[in-house]
N, C-alpha and C positions, 0 to 999 in steps of 0.2 A: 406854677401859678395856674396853669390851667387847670389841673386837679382840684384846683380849693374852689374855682367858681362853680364846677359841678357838681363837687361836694354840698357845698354849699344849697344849690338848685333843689338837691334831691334831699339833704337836710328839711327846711323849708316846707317842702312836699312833703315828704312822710309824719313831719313834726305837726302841720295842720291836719291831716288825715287820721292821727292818732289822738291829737286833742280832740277834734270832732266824736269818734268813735269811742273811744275808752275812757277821755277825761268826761265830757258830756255826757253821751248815751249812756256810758255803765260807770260812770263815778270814779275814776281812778283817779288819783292824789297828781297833781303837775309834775311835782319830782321824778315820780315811776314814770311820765306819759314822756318827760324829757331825758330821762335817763335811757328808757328802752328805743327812743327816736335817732340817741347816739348810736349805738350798739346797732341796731338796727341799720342804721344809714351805712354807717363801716361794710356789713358784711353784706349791704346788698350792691353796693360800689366796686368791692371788690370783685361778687359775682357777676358785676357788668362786665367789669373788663377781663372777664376770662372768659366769662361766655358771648357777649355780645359780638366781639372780631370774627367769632368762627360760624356764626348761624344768624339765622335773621330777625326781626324785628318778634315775629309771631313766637317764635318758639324763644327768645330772649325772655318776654315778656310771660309767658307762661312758666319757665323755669323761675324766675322773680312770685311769680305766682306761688308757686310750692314753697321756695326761698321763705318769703316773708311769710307763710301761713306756722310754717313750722319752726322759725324762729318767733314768731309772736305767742304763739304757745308757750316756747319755754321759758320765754323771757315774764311774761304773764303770770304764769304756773309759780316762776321765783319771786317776782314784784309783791303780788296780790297774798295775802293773811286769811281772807274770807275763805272757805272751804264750798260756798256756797254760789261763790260769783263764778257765771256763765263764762269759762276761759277760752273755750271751742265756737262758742255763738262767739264771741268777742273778737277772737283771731282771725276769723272765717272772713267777718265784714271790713273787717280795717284791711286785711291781706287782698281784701278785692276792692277799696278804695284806692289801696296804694299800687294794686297792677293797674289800674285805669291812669294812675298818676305816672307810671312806671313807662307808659304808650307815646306818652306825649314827650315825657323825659327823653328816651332813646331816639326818636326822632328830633329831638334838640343837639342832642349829640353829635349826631351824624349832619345834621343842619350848619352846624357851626362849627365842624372839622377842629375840633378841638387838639388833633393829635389822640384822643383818649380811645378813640375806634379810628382806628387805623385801616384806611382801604386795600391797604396793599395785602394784610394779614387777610382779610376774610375770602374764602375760594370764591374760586369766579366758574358760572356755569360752562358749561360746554355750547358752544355756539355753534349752528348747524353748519353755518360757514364755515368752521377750521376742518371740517370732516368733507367737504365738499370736493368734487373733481376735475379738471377741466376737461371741457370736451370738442371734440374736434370734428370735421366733416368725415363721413367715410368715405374711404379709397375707393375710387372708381375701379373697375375689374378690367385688365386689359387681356383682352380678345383679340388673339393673334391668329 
């Protein structure tokens, strides 16, 4: 249950960001804009949860970056008939609508511990503390 409402979250998300961009701006047919929103949604969920537990919000969200530019491509590239429609302008702009969607996504994630980002899995820095030493008074020198 918890997988299906962030599924869902980030369906939602990509699916407006893709209407916007592809159905709107460059004309794509709803069927393509909601078939490639599935497909899309799938494989960048997935790539939350392998990459998000192990790195952080910045570098999650820029892998999502490449993620989604190069899946919108070839998903685009199969969709689309026109030989003439802008597929590179196309993927460029939604892949960077949907990493600004993808910021706020991941910070919900972690916000509402859903289980899906798990804090025990992600490494924990080195804290100066566990390196530190105690210290003591020095020995007075006895002069006999």
């Amino acid at each position: 249950m918890k997988h299906i409402k962030a599924i869902a979250v980030k369906f939602v998300m990509i699916f407006a960001v893709l209407f916007i961009v592809l159905g709107v701006l460059f004309g794509m047919s709803f069927g393509d804009v909601l078939t490639i929103s599935f497909i899309l949604t799938g494989i960048l969920y997935v790539g939350d949860l392998v990459v998000l537990p192990l790195v952080n919000n910045t570098v999650a969200t820029i892998a999502d970056f490449g993620l989604a530019f190069f899946g919108l491509w070839i998903l685009t590239n199969m969709a689309v008939e026109n030989p003439y429609f802008p597929v590179i302008s196309a993927s460029l702009i939604a892949a960077a609508g949907i990493t600004i969607g993808e910021m706020f996504f991941h910070r919900y994630l972690e916000r509402l511990k859903y289980g899906v980002v798990e804090e025990e899995k992600r490494p924990q820095p080195a804290l100066r503390e566990k390196y530190s030493m105690e210290t003591s008074e020095e020995f007075e020198d006895n002069k006999e």
